[in-house]
Structures are given as C-alpha cells and as structure tokens.
C-alpha positions as a Markdown table, in Angstrom:
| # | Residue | x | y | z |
|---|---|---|---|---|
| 1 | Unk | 3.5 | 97.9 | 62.2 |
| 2 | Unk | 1.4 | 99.7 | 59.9 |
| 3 | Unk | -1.1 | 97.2 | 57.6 |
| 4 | Unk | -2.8 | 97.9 | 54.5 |
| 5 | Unk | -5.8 | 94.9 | 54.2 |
| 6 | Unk | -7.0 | 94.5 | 51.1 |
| 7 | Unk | -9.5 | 92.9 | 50.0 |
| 8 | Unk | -10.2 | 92.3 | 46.1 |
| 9 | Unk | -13.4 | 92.0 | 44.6 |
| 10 | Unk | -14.1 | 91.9 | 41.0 |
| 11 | Unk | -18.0 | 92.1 | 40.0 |
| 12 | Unk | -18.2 | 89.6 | 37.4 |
| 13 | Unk | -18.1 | 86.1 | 38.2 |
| 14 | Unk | -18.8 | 83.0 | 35.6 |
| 15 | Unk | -18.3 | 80.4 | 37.9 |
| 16 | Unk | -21.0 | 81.6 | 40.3 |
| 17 | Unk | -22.6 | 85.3 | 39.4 |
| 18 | Unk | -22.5 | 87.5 | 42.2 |
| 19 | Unk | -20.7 | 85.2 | 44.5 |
| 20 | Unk | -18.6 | 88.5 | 46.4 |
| 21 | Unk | -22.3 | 89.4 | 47.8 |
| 22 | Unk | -24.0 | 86.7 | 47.8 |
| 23 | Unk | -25.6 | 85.3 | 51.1 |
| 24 | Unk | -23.3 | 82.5 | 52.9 |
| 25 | Unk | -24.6 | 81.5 | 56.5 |
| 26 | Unk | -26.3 | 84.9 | 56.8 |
| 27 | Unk | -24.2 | 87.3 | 55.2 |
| 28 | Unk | -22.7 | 88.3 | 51.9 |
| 29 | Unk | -19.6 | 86.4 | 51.5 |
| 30 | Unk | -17.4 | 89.3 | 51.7 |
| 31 | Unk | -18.7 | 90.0 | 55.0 |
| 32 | Unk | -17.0 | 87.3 | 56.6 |
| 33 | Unk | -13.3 | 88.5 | 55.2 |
| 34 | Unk | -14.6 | 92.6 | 56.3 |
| 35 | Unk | -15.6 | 91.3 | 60.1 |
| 36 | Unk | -12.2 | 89.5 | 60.1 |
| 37 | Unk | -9.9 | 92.0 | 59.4 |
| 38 | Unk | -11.9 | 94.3 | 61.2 |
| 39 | Unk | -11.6 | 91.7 | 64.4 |
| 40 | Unk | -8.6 | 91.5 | 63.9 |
| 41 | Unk | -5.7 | 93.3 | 66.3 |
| 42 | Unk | -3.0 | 94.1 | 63.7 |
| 43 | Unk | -4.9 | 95.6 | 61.4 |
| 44 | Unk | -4.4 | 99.3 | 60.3 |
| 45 | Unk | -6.9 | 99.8 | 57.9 |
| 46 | Unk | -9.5 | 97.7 | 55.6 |
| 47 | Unk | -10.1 | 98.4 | 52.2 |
| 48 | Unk | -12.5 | 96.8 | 49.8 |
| 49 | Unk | -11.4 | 97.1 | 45.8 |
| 50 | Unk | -13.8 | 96.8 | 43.3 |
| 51 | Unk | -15.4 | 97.4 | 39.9 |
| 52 | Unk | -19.1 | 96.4 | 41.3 |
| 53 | Unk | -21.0 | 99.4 | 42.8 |
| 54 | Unk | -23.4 | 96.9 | 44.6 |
| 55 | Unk | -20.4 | 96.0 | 46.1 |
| 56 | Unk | -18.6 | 98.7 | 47.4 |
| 57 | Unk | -22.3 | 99.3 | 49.1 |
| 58 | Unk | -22.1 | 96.1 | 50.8 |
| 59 | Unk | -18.6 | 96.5 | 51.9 |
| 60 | Unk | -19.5 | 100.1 | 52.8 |
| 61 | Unk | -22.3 | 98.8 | 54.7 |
| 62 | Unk | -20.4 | 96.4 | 56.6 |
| 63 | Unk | -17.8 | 98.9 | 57.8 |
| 64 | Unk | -14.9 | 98.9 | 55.0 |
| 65 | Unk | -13.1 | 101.6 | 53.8 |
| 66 | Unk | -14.1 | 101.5 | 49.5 |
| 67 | Unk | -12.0 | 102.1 | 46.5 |
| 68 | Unk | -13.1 | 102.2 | 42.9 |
| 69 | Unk | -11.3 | 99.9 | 41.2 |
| 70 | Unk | -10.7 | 101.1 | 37.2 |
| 71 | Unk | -11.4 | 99.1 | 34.6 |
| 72 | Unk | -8.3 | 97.8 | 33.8 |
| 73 | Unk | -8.1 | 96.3 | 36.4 |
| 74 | Unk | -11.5 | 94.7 | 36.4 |
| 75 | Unk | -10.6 | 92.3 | 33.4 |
| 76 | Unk | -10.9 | 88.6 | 34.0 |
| 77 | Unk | -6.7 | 88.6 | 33.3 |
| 78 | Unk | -6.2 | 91.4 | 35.7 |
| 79 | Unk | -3.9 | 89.8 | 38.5 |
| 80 | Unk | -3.8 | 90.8 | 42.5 |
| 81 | Unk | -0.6 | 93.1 | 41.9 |
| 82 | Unk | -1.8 | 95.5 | 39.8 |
| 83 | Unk | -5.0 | 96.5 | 42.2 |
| 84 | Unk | -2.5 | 96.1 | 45.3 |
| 85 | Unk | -0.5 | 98.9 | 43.7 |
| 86 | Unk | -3.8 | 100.8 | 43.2 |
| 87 | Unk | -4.8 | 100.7 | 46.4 |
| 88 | Unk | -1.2 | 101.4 | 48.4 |
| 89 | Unk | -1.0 | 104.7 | 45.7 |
| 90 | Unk | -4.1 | 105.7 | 46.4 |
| 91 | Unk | -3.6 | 105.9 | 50.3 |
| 92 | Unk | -0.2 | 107.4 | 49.6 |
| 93 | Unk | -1.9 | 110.1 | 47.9 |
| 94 | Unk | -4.0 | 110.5 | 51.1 |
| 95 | Unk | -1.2 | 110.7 | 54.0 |
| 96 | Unk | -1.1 | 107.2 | 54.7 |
| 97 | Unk | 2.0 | 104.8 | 54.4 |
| 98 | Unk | 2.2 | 101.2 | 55.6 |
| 99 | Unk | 4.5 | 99.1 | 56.3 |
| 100 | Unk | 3.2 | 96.1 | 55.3 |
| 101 | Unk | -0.2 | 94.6 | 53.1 |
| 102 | Unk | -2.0 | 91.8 | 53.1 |
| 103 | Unk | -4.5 | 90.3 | 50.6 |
| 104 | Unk | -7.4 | 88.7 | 51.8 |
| 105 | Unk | -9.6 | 87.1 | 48.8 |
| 106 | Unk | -13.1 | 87.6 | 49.7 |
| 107 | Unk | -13.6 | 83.7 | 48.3 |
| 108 | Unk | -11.9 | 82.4 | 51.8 |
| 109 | Unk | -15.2 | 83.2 | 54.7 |
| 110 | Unk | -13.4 | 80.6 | 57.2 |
| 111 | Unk | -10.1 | 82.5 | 58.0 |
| 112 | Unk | -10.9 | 84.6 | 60.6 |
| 113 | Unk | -9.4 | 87.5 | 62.8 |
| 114 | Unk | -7.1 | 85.3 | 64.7 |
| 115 | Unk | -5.5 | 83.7 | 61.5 |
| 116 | Unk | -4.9 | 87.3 | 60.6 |
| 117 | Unk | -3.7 | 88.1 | 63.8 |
| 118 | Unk | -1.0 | 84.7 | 64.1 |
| 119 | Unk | -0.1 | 85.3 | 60.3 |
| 120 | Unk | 1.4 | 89.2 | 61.2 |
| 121 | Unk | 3.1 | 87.9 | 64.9 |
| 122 | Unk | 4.4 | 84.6 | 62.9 |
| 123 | Unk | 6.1 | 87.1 | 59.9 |
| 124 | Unk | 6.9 | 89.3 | 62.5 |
| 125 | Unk | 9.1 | 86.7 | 64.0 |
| 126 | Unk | 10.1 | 84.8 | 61.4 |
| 127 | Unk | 13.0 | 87.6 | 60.1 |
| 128 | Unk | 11.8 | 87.0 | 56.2 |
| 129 | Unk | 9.8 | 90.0 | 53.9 |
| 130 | Unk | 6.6 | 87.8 | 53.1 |
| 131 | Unk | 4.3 | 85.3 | 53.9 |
| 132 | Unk | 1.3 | 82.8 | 52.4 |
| 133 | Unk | -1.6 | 81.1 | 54.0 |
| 134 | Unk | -0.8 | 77.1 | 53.2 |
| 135 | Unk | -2.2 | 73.7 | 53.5 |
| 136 | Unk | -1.5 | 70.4 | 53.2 |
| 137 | Unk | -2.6 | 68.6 | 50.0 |
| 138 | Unk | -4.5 | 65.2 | 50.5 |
| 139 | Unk | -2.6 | 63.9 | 47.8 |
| 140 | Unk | 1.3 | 65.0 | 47.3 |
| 141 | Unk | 2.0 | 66.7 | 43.8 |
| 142 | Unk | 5.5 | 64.8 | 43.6 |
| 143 | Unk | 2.9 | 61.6 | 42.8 |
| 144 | Unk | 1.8 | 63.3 | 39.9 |
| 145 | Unk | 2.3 | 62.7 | 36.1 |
| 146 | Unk | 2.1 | 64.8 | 32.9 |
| 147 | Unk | 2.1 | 64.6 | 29.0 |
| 148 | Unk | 4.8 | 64.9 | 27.2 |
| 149 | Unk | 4.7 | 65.9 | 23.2 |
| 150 | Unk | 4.3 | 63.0 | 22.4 |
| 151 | Unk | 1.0 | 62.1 | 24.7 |
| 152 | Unk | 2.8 | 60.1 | 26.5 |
| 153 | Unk | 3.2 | 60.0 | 30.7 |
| 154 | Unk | 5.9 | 61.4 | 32.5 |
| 155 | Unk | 6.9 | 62.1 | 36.3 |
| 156 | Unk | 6.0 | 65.8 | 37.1 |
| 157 | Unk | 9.6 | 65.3 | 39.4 |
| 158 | Unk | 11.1 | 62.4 | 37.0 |
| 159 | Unk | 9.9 | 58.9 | 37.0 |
| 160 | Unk | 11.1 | 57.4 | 40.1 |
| 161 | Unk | 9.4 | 60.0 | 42.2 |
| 162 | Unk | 5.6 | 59.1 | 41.5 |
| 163 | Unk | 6.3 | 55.1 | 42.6 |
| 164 | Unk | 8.2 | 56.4 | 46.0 |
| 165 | Unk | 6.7 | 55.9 | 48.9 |
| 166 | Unk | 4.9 | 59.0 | 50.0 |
| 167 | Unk | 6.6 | 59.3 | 54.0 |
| 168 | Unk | 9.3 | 59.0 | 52.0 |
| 169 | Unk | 8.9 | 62.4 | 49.9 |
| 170 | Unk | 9.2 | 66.1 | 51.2 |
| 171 | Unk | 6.0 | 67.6 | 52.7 |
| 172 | Unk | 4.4 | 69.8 | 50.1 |
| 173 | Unk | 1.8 | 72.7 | 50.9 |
| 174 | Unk | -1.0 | 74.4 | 48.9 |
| 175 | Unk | -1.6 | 78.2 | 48.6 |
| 176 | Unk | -5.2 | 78.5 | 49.9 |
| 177 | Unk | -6.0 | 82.0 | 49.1 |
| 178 | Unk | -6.9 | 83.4 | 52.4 |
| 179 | Unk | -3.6 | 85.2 | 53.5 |
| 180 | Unk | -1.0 | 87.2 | 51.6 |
| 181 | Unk | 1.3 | 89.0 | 53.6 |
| 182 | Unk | 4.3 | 91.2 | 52.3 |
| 183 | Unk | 6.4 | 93.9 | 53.3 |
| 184 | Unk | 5.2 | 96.8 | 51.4 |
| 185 | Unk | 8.4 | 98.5 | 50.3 |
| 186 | Unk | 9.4 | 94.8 | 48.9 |
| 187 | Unk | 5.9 | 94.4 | 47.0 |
| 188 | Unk | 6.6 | 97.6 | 45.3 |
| 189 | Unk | 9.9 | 96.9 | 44.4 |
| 190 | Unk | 9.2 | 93.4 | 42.6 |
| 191 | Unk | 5.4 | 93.8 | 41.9 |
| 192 | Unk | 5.2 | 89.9 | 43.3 |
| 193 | Unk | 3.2 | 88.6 | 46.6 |
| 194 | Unk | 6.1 | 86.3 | 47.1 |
| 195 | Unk | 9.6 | 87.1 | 48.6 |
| 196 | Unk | 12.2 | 85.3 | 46.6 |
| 197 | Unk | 14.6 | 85.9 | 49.8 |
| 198 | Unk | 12.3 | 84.1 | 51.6 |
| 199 | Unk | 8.4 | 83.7 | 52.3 |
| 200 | Unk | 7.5 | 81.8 | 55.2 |
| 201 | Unk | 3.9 | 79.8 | 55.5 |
| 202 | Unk | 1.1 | 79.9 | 57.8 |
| 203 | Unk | -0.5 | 76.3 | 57.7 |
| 204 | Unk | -4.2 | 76.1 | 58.1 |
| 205 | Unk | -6.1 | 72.8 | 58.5 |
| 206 | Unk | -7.9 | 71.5 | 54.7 |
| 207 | Unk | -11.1 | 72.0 | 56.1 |
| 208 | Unk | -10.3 | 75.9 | 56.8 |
| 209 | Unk | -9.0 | 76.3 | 53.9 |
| 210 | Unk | -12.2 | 76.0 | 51.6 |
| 211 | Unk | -12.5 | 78.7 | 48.2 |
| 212 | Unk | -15.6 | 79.4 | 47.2 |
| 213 | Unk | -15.9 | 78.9 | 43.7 |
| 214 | Unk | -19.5 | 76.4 | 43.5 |
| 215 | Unk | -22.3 | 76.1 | 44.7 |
| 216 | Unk | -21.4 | 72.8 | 46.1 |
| 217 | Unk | -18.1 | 74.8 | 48.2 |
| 218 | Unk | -20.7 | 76.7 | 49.7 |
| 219 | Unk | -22.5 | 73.8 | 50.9 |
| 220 | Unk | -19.1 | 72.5 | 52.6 |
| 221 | Unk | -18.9 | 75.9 | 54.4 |
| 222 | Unk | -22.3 | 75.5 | 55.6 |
| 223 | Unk | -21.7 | 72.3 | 57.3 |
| 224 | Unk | -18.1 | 73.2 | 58.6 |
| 225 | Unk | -20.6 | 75.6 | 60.6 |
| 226 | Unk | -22.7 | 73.2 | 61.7 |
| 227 | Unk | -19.7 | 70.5 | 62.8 |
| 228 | Unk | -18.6 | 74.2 | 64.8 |
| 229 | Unk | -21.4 | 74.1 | 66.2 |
| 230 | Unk | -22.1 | 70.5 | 67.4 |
C-alpha cells in the first residue's frame, strides 16, 4: 500500500495567529504531526500544503516534503478536498501514484506514529474504502435540543429521545481531526473524505483527541505531557 500523508496548513489563523508554527512543548505544532507520519511504518510519503512561506520552512526543516498551496485554496472557505486534489495531481504529475491518502490536521500534536500506523492495518482489514479518527462525546448528541421557527425547543432526534435514558441510546462518536483515511481512486471519484459504502472509525481516548484552537487547548496538551510523564 502506497500512502499519500498530507498535512494542511493554511497561514492565517484568527483564532490563534500563527498557531501551525507556533511552539507547543518544544516544537512548532506542526512538528508533532511531521515526526508522526514520518515515525510512522505505513507511510509513503509526507507532504506539508501551504499558503505560509514561514511554513513550508519549518516543515522543510523538519523533514517534509513542501507544496505551495495557491491561493484559492488558501481562503478561510477553502475545504480539505480541494488541496487533497492538489496535492495527489501534483505528485501524479511527478511519477508518483498512491493508493491511498490520509489527512492529518496539523491542529491534532497527540496522535502519533502508532495511531497512524493501527488506523492503515485497521482499514486494511476492515474490507471498506475509508476511515475517520473518532471519539466518544462526554455528553451524547441524541440529548440535545434545537430551535424551531418559532424559537421554540425541539428534540434534535424527536422529543422522546432527549428524556431517554442515556445506556439506553446508541453510542455516538466525534470526528476529532487527527485521521482521515481514504482510498485514493474513491476520493477522486466523489471529492468527499467519507465513503458512503462504508467508512469505518478509529476510536481514540477524549484526552488524545485534543484540537488546538486556544490558548487554553494548548495548556491541556501541556499537561497531558506532564500526566505522560508522571
């Protein structure tokens, strides 16, 4: 099995400037994604996308393979797909095929080589075209209500559902960000990360599962260290 890894990183950021190369527990935050697909086993290749050319240093620096992401693609609408499609054309245009490619957001520093490694063997096994890095939710989104048009509270499910017991109600899992997996011919086909014939999960605990998107998640990541540590 040939994999593509790619990892995304856009150089603005509103919620926390510079947060692709800024330091987390020693190195830039994209580091931590580089070294783990770089650790990891089943990876073909690396490659770093980006608008930023401080970035594409770092990444460079840190052993990636770079790609110059256009501007179009570099908007704050611009979705995953379109820079995945960039990035498998490009290496097309250079000899290189894969068979499958996986996005790995920079914003996820505590997935590591061997989550990389048991995603590929657990798709590999699992017979389907795709699979996403999940966890479980604290709270179940089958408890949840929303507004109606008239401002008014309704079940997200229908109205017996939020009052059920919740061992009672089907398990439900979170995308966490830190593993996309897909088959690449399928990606190209339907220009989606997920399989409608079937995408499988890899489960990670909550505490893994941590996005960096404040100042305060980059506090948690520091003391998930230290708790590593101890």
């Amino acid at each position: 099995m040939k994999i593509l890894a790619v990892i995304p990183a856009r150089g603005g950021s509103k919620g926390l400037p510079g947060k692709n190369i800024m330091d987390v527990a020693g190195k830039p935050l994209i580091a931590w994604s580089i070294d783990a697909a770089l650790a990891a086993k089943k990876i073909s290749k690396t490659l770093v996308s980006s608008d930023g050319e401080e970035i594409l240093r770092v990444a460079k620096q840190y052993g990636a393979e770079i790609l110059k992401r256009p501007d179009a693609l570099a908007t704050d609408n611009a979705g995953s797909e379109g820079l995945i499609l960039h990035a498998l054309e490009g290496e097309r245009k250079s000899g290189n095929v894969y068979d499958y490619v996986m996005l790995l957001q920079p914003t996820s520093p505590l997935r590591d080589a061997a989550d990389i490694d048991a995603a590929v063997a657990q798709l590999k096994s699992s017979q389907v075209k795709a699979l996403i890095s999940v966890y479980t939710p604290e709270h179940t989104p089958y408890k949840a209500f929303k507004m109606n048009s008239e401002g008014r509270l309704e079940g997200l499910v229908d109205n017996k559902t939020p009052f059920m017991r919740r061992q009672d109600l089907p398990k439900t899992f979170m995308p966490n960000g830190a593993i996309y997996l897909i088959e690449t011919a399928e990606f190209e086909k339907t220009g989606s990360l997920f399989c409608e014939e079937g995408t499988v999960a890899y489960e990670m605990s909550r505490e893994k599962s941590l996005d960096i998107d404040t100042m305060e998640d980059v506090a948690a990541v520091l003391h998930y260290f230290v708790s590593e540590e101890e």
